[in-house]
N, C-alpha and C positions, 0 to 999 in steps of 0.2 A: 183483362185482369186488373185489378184496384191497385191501386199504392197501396197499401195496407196491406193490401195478399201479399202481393211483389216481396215486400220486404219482412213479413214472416216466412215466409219460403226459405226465403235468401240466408234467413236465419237458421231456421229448421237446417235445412240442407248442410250448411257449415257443421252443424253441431252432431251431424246424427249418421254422417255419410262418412267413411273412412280415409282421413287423410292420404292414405296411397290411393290415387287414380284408379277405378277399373280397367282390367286390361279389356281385350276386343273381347266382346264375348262368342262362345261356340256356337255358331249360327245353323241350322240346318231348316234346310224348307223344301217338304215335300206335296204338291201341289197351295192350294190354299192353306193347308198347315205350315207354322212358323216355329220353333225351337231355340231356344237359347238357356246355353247352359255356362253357369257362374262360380267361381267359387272363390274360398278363401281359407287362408292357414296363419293363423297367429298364435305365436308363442313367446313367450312373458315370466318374468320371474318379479317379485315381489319379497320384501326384507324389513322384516320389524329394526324398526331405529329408536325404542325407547323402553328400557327398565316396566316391566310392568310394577301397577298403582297395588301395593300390598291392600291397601283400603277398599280394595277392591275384589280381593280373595277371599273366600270364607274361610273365618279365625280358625278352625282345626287345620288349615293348609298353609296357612302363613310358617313358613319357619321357625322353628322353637317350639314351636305352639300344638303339635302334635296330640301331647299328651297331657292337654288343656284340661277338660274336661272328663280324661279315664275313669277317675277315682269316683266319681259323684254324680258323672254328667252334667259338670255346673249349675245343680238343682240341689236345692233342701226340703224335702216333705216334713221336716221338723223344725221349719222357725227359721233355721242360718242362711244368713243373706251373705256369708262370705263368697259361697261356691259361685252364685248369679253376677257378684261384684268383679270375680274373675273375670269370670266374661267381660262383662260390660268395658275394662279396663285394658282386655288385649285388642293388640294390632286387626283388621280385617273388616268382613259385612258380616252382618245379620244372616244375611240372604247367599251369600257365597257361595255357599255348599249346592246350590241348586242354578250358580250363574256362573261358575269362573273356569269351566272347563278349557275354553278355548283360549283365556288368558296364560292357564299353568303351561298348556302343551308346547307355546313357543316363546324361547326365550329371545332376549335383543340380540339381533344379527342373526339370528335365523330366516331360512327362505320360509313363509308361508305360504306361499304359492309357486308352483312352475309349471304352469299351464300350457297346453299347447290344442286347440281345438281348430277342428276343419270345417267350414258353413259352406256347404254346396249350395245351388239353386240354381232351377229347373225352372224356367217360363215357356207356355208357349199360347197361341192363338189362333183361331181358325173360325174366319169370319165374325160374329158378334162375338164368338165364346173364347173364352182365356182361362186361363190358368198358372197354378206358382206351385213351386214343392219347394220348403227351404226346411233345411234342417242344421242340426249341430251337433259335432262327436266330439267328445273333449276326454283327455289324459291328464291328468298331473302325478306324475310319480314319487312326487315330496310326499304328497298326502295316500296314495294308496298304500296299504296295508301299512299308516303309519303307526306307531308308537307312544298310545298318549302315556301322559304322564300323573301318576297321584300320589302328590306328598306326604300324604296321611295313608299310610299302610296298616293299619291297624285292621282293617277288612279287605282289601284286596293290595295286590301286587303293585311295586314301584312304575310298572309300563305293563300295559297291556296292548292286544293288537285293534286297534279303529275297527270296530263290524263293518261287517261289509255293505251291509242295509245302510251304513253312514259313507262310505268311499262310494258307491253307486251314485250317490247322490251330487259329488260334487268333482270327486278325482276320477274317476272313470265313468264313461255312458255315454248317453246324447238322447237328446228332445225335439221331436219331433214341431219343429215351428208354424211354416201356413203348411197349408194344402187345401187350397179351395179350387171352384171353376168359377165362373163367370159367365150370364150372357147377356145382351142388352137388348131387351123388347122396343118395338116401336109402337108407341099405345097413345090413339091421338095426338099427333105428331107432339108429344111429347118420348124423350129416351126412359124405357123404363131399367135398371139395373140391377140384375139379380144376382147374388154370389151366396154360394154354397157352403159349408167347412170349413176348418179351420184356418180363421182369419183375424186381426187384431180389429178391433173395435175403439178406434180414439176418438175421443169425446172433450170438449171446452178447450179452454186457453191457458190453463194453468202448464209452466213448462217444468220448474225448478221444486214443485213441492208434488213430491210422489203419490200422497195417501190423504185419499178423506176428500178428493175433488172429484169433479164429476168425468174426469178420468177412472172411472174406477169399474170398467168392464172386464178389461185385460189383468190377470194377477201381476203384481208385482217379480218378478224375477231377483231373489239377490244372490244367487247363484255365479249367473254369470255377471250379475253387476260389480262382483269383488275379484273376477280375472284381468288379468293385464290387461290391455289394449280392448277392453270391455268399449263395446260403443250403444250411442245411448239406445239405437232402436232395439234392442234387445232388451231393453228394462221389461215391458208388459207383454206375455205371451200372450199366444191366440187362444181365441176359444173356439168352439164346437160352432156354429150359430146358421142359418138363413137371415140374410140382410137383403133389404131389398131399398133401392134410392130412387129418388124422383126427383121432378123441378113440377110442382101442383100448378102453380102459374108462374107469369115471369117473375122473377127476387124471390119467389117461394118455392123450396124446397123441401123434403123430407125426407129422412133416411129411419127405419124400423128394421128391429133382429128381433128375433126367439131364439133361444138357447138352449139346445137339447140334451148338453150334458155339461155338467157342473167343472170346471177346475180349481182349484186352491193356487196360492201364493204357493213362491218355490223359497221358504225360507232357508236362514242363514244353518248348514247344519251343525249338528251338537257337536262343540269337542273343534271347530272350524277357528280360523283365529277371529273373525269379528262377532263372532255367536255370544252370545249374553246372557243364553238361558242354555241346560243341560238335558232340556225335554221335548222343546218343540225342535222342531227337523231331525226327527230319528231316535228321541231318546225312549227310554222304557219303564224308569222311574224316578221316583221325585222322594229326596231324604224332607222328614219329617222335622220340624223343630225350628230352632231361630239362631245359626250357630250352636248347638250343644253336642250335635252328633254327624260323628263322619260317614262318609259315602260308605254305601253297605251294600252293593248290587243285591251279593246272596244272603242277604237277611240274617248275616250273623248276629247280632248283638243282643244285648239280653239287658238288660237295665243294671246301672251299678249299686252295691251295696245291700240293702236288706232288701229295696227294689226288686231286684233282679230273685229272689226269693219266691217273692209274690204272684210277678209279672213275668212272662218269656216272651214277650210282643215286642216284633224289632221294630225301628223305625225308620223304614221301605214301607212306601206304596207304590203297587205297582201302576202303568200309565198302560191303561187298555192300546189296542191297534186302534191304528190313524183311522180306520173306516168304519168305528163304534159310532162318532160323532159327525158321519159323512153325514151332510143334507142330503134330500131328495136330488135328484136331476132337471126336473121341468123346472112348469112355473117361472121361468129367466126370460124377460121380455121388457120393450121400449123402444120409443120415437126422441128423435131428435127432429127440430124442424127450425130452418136457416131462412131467415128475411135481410134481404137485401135493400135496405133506406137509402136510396142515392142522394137524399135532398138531405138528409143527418149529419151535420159538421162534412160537409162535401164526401161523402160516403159511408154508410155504418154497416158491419153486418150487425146483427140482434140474432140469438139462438135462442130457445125452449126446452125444456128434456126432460123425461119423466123415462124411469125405469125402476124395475121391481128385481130382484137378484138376491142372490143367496149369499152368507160373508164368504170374501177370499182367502179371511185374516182369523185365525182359532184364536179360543176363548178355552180359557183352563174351568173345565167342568169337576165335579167329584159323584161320584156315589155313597154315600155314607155308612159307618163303619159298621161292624157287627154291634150286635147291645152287648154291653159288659152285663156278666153274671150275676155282678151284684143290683140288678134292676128287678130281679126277679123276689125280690126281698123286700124289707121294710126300710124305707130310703131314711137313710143317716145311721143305721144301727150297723155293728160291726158284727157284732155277734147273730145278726141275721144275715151278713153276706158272706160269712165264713160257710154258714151254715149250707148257704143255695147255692155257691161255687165250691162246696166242696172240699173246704182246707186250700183254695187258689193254689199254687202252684208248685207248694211246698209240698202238694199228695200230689205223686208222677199219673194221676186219673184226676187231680182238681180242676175245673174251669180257668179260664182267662179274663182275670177282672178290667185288663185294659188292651184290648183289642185294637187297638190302635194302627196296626197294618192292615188289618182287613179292608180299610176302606182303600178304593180307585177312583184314580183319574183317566179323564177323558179331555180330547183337544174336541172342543165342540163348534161346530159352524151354523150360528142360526140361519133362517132362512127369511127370504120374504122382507127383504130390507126396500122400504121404497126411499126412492130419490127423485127428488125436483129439482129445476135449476132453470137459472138466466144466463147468458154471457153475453158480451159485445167488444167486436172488433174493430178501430177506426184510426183516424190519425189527427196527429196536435201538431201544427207544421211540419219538423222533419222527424218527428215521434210516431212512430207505429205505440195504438195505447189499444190492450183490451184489458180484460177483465172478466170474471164469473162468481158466480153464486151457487152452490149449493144448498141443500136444506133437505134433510131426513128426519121426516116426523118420529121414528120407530129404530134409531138407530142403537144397535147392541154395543157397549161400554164395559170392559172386564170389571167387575168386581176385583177389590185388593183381592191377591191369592192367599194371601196368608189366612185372611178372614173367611174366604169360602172352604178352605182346611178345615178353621177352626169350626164353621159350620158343620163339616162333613164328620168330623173327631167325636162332638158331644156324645152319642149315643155311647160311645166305646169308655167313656167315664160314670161313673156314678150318678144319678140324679143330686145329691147332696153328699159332701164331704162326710167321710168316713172315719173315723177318730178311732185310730187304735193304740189300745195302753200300754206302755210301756215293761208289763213285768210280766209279759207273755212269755216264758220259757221257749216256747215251740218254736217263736218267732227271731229270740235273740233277740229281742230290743232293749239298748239302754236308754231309751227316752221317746218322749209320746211320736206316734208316726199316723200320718193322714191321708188317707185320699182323698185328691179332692175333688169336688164335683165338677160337671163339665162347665156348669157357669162361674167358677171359682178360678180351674186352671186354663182353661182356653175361650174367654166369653166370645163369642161373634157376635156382630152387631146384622149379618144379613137375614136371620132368621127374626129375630124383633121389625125388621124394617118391611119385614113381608106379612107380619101381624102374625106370628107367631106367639109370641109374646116372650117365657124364658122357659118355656117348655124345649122350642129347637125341635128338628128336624130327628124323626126317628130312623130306626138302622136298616140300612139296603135301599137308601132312596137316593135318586137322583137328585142331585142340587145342582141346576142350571149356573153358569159362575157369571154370568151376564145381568145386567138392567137395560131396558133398551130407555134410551130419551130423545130427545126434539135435540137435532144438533146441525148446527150452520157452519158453512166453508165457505169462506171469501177467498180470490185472488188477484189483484191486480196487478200487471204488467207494464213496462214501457221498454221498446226498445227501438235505439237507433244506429243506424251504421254511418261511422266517419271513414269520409276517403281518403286517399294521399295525402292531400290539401291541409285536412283540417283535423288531423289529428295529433299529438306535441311525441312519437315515440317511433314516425319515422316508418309506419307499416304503410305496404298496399290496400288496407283496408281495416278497420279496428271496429269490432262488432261489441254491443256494450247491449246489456239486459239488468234491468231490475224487477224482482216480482216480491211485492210485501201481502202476506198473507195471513190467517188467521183463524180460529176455529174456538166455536163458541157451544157450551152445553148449557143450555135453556132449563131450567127447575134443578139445578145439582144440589141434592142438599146437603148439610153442615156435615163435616166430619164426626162430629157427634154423632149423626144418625147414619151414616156410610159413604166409606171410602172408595174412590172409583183407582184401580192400578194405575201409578202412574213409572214410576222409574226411583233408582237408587237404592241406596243400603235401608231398604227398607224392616222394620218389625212389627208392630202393630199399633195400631192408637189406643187400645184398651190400656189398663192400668199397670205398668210394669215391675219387675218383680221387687225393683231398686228403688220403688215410690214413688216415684217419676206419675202423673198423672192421678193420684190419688187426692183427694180433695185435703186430706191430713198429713198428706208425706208419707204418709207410714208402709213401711218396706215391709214385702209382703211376699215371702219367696214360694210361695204355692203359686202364683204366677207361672205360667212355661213362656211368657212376653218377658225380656230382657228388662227393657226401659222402653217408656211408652215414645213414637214417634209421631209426630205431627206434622212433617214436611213430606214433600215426596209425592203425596197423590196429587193425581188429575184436580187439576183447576176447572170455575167454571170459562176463563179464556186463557187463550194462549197465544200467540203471533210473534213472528218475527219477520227478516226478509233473505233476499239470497238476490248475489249477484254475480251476474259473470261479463268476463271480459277476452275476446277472443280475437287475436291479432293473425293478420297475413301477412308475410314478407315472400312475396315470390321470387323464384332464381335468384333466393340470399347468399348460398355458395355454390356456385357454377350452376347446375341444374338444378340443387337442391333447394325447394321450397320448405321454410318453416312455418309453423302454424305455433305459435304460446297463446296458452288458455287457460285463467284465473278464473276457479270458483270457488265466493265467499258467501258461506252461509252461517248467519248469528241469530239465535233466537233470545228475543227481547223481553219475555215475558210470560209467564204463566206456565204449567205440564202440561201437555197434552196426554189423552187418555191414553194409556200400551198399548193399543191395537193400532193405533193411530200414529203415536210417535213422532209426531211433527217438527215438535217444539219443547224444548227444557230449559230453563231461562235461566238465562248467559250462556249456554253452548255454545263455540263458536266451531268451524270447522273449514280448512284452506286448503285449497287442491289448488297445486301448481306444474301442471304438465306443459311440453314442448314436443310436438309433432312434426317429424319430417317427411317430405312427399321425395323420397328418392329416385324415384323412376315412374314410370308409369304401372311400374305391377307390383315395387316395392314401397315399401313405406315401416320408420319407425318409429320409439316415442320413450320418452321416461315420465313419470309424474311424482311430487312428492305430496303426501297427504296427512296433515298435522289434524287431531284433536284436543279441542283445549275448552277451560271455562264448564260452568256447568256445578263443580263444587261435587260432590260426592252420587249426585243426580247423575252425571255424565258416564254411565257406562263403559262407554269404548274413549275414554281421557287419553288412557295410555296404548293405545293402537298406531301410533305417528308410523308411517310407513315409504319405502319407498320402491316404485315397481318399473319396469322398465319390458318394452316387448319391441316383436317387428312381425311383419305383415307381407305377405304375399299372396298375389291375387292373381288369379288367371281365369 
């Protein structure tokens, strides 16, 4: 084995293996069959240690603030910019009402977690052929059947019970992790290696940045990666696949899978304490608007004022089942192939990799709305769309001039993502150095969500602003009132960028909420291990890693022509209601955009680095071995795209845990985990936490 392997191992192994020793495992051997059976039991409690960021709450939920918007919906369809000015001017996000579930439900000093899960496994062997069964059952009784919470009761109750479709997911159940066989052919005295099912697939050299590297067979797991005494092999689960490995000739190598059935990421679920969105992992629908209107599950609301008259369309849409926007199953296929340069800086490995796969990662899709009644008429006339809907809503048989719930969402997985890559593994004196490349010609990028709404909405407005006059008896209006068209109150920029032009997308159509583009993933690493000797803090062994990374979208174009999601209190870049982006100033309250935003999305770079430092102190009291492990991660520069989520420039984030190896079957640990930096971009700012577990192994 190389120096270079040696001392990745050495690494890996510390980092990813459970501080408490395995005990003996249960051995059984019945002729040339071999048996060995493992397990383990860890349980963990977790406690919010910081005040959540009000600026972080959607303004109907901030305190006080309830009854922000009752009166008007913080909109004027007759010219008054005071209602939108409210807005603009209280405490809270844009975006809140569809992000901060998981914020409200746990206050400081609450457990959010108290986890307790059992990982059996099962090996065994019988001549060439092998096998594993590992799985995970996991309870938290904080969180099942817990009690969220909604400060804005104006549509539902102050606590309601967590569904159960969302406790499944994270406070009770378990997932099934490998279960493959194994056998190893001898095919021209070369070893040929076959393995069956469900097994994990890891790929390059990137350690410390989870998403977007050529790591990206295995979904991401953040399930378990947010339980106590979480260890790292558990981040990417297995997939379905036939892999099969060689050595072609000497230093050459190749490993090929197919992949028979598709799995997704186990994301964060809705309503969970580090969840940042209220739809993906379990939720059912997505509130309409930008800050003006509260959580409405059962579609109560009805628009304020002569509004509500007109219109009886809530704003709920609802978010179709997870399996609307399931890919295919096939088609998941790739090689990896490993060159060994012995004569390369005195040894290198060089890697190659091409594979084809489906996303792991959803993309917020829509179907677009019904056509509002008044289409059916002569566009901008009033007295033609009273006529074709009917007297709208004031005749209990009138039509629905803004249809505005009809349209759905979908979480959609494209398919057919290809990836290429390089990487190389070697050493700089006492540095183990690699590094990798990715690069996806075809890669899918969220569209902002707000703008694939505003796409999915037009139909359900007017073609052109509708000017109704004020001395309507029928209507009760004292002064002139407007609808206004879909390119007036909710312009999107993704239906012009697709060459629509301002016509927009018509009603019951699917709007893809993706662009796919050319995007590059770099990693590079360095890591070295000091010994007794030579390190200034007095450990048996001090393990230190850096890896600076970065990711790059090739042809992004200007915000002017379209926003790719990236993070934050986001609203829209179009013109906002308060002037803000108008070429004249001029306050413009037929706007449903607050005040126009211009920060927030996807850059075309992003990069930062991350580093960890992980000490041994063996038999530091009596038997007890401790393990402290420091992990800093600071992003330097640029958003990465949502799906991606790498990097949000100046986020920083410290994880300072302390493992103890108390026996050979016991073992425990505390760690605290601070979020900081980042500015309004940072999501989970005020998440600071601190978790503590212990571990028994037999």
């Amino acid at each position: 084995m190389t120096r270079f392997a040696l001392t990745r191992i050495v690494w890996l192994a510390a980092a990813m293996v459970s501080v408490s020793a395995q005990a003996q495992d249960l051995k059984y051997e019945i002729g040339e069959l071999q048996m060995g059976f493992t397990a383990s039991v860890t349980s963990g409690i977790a406690i919010r240690t910081q005040d959540r960021n009000l600026n972080l709450i959607g303004k109907l939920n901030v305190p006080g603030q309830q009854n922000l918007c009752t009166a008007d919906d913080c909109m004027s369809l007759s010219g008054d910019p005071a209602p939108n000015l409210r807005l603009v001017n209280a405490k809270g996000s844009y975006s809140g009402g569809n992000t901060d579930n998981g914020n409200l439900n746990y206050d400081k000093y609450d457990i959010v977690q108290a986890s307790t899960r059992l990982t059996p496994t099962l090996a065994f062997s019988y001549g060439d052929w092998s096998g594993r069964v590992r799985g995970i059952l996991f309870y938290d009784p904080v969180n099942d059947g817990f009690e969220e919470t909604h400060p804005n009761t104006r549509f539902q109750p102050a606590h309601t019970k967590r569904p159960d479709g969302v406790s499944g997911r994270f406070a009770r159940g378990g997932q099934l992790r490998d279960a493959y066989i194994s056998n190893v052919l001898h095919v021209a005295d070369r070893d040929v290696t076959i393995t069956f099912g469900n097994q994990r697939l890891t790929w390059g050299e990137s350690f410390l940045t989870p998403l977007n590297t050529l790591n990206t067979l295995g979904p991401p797991d953040a399930v378990l990666a947010r339980m106590p005494g979480f260890e790292l092999r558990e981040l990417y689960r297995a997939v379905p696949a036939l892999s099969i490995a060689t050595e072609i000739v000497d230093g050459l190598s190749a490993d090929v899978f197919y992949q028979w059935r598709w799995n997704p990421a186990n994301a964060e679920p809705v309503g969970s304490f580090f969840s940042t969105n209220d739809f993906i992992g379990g939720g059912h629908y997505i509130t309409l608007g930008l800050g003006q209107y509260a959580e409405d599950p059962d579609r109560k609301f009805r628009p304020a004022g002569i509004s509500g008259q007109i219109s009886h369309s809530s704003r709920t849409i609802e978010l179709l089942s997870e399996n609307y926007g399931r890919p295919k199953n096939g088609g998941q296929y790739g090689i990896q192939l490993k060159y060994y340069a012995d004569s390369l800086f005195g040894g290198t490995e060089l890697g190659a990799y091409y594979a084809n796969y489906h996303s792991r990662l959803p993309h917020i899709s829509v179907i677009s709305a019904n056509a509002s009644c008044t289409r059916q008429g002569q566009a901008g006339s009033f007295v033609s769309a009273l006529a074709v809907c009917q007297g709208f809503k004031i005749n209990p048989n009138g039509l629905e001039p803004v249809p505005t719930d009809s349209m759905k969402a979908f979480l959609d997985y494209p398919e057919d993502i290809h990836m290429l890559g390089l990487s190389f593994s070697s050493n700089l004196g006492p540095f183990s150095l690699s590094g990798e490349y990715a690069y996806r010609p075809n890669m899918p990028l969220q569209v902002h969500a707000t703008d694939v709404i505003y796409a999915g909405l037009a139909p359900a407005f007017p073609e052109e602003d509708i000017n109704i006059p004020a001395d309507l008896s029928i209507l009760g209006l004292d002064s002139p009132f407007t609808i206004p068209g879909h390119r007036h109150i909710a312009p999107d920029f993704l239906s012009v960028y697709r060459g629509m032009g301002t016509t927009g997308y018509g009603p019951n159509q699917v709007i893809r909420g993706y662009e796919r583009f050319k995007v590059g993933q770099f990693s590079l690493l360095g890591i070295h291990v000091f010994g007794p000797n030579d390190n200034y803090i007095g450990a048996d062994q001090l393990q230190f890693l850096l890896e600076v990374s970065g990711t790059q979208i090739f042809g992004l174009p200007e915000l002017s022509e379209l926003q790719l999601e990236g993070t934050g209190n986001r609203s829209h870049y179009s013109e906002g209601a308060d002037g803000t982006g108008s070429p004249t100033g001029q306050v413009d309250s037929l706007h449903i955009n607050p005040t126009q935003q211009k920060d927030g999305a996807a850059t075309s770079f992003s990069y930062g680095y991350r580093v960890a430092l992980k000490g041994q102190y063996s038999r530091a009291i009596g038997d007890i071995s401790l393990y402290p492990t420091i992990l800093w991660f600071h992003d330097l520069g640029g958003i990465s795209p949502a799906t991606i989520d790498n990097y949000v420039a100046g986020r920083q984030q410290l994880s300072a845990q302390l493992d103890a190896e108390i026996t050979q079957s016991i073992g425990a640990g505390m760690q605290y985990q601070i979020f900081t930096g980042g500015g309004r971009n940072n999501q989970r700012s005020d998440r600071d936490n601190l978790g503590m577990y212990v571990r028994y192994s037999f």
